[in-house]
C-alpha positions in Angstrom: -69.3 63.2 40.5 -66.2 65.6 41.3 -65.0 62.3 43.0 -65.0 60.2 40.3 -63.4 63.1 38.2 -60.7 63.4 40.2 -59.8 59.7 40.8 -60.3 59.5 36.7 -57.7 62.8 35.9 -55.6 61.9 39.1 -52.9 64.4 39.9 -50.6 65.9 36.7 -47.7 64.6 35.8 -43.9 65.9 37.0 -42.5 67.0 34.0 -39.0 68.9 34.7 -37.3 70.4 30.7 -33.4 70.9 30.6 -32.3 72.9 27.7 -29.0 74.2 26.8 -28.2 77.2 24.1 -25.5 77.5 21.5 -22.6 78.1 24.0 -23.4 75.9 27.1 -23.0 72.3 27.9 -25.6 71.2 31.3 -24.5 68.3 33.8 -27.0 67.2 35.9 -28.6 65.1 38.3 -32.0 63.9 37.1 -32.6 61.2 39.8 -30.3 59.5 43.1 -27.4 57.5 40.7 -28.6 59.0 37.1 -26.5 61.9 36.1 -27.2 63.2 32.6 -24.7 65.9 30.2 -26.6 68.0 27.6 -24.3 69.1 24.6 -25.4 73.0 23.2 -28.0 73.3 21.6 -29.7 70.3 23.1 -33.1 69.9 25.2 -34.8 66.5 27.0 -37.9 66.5 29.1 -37.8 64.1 32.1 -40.9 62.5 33.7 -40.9 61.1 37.0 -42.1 57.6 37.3 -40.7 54.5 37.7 -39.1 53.9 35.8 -37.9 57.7 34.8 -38.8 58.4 31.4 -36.8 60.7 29.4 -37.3 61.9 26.0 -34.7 63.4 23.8 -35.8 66.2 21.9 -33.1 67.6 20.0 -29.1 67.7 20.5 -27.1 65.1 22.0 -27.3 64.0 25.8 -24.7 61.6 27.7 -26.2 59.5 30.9 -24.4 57.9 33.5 -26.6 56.0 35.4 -24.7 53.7 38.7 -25.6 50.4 39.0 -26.8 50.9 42.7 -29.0 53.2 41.0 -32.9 53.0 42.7 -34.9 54.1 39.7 -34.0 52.8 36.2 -34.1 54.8 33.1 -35.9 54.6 29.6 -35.4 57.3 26.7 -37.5 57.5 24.1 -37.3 59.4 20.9 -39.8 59.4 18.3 -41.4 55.8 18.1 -37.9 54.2 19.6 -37.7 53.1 23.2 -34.4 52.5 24.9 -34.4 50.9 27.9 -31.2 51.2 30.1 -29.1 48.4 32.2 -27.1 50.3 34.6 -24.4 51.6 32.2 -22.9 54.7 30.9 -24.0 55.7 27.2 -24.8 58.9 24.6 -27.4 59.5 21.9 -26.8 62.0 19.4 -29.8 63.4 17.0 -28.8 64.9 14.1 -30.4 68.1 12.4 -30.9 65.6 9.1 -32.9 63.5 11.6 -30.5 60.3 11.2 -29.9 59.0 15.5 -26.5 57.8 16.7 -26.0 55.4 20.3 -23.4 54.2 21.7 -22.6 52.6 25.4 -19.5 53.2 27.4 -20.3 50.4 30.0 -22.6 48.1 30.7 -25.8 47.4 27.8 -28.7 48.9 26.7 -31.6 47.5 24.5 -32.9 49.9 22.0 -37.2 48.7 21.1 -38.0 49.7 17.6 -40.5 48.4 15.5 -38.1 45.0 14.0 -37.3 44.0 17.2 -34.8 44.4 20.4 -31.6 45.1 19.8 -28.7 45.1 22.5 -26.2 47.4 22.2 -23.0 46.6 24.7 -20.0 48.4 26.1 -18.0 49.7 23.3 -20.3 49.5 20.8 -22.5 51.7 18.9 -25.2 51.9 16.1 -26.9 54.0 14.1 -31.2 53.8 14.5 -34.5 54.8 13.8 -37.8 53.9 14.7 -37.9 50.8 12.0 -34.6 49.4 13.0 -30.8 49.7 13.4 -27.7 49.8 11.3 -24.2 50.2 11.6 -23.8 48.4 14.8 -20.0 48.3 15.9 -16.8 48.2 18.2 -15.9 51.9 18.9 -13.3 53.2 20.8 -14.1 54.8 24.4 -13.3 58.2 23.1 -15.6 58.1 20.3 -18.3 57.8 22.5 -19.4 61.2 23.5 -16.5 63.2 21.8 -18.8 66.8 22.4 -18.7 65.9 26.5 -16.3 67.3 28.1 -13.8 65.5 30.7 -14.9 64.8 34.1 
């Protein structure tokens, strides 16, 4: 019986929590080839897995994930699932709840409940767990304008 408990519960998950306060910014590395930057006043939680899950729980967060990168990365916040292509990119959450993405390099595909969306380099779109809105060409400096320069 204790057998059969364990093989049923298996072993807990990894979850590792980054938060940052009102006057820090956090760069990290979350995995080999995914670096993440964490704005103030931001916080994710990242599960190990493959692929690494990540989910954004308040603030604004910039990944740059290399293309010779072994594990990939999804992000999920609330019902939304983004699922990343080797590329550079930054979500934003706002306090009023509204989401912001947008992609340096490479793509992303953003899984809400209309559909799959692509979101390429130099663009960016607004989204929520229905849909998205507001998808455009931005400029590279508008992508993460809180991050500071590497």
């Amino acid at each position: 019986m204790l057998g059969l408990m364990t093989w049923y519960f298996g072993k807990p998950e990894n979850v590792r929590f980054f938060e940052t306060n009102s006057e820090e910014q956090l760069t990290a590395s979350i995995a080999p080839g995914i670096d993440m930057a964490l704005d103030t006043q931001s916080s994710i939680a990242v599960k190990e897995g493959q692929p690494l899950q990540v989910e954004l729980l308040k603030g604004n967060v910039y990944f740059d994930i290399r293309k010779n990168a072994v594990n990939q990365l999804e992000v999920k916040i609330g019902n939304t699932m983004i699922k990343d292509f080797g590329t550079r990119f930054s979500i934003q959450l706002h306090k009023g709840g509204s989401r912001h993405i947008a992609v340096a390099d490479g793509y992303i595909k953003v899984h809400v409940a209309s559909g799959v969306y692509q979101i390429s380099a130099f663009e960016q779109a607004d989204f929520d767990d229905t849909g998205i809105s507001k998808h455009r060409l931005i400029a590279e400096r508008d992508i993460a304008p809180w991050r500071s320069p590497q």
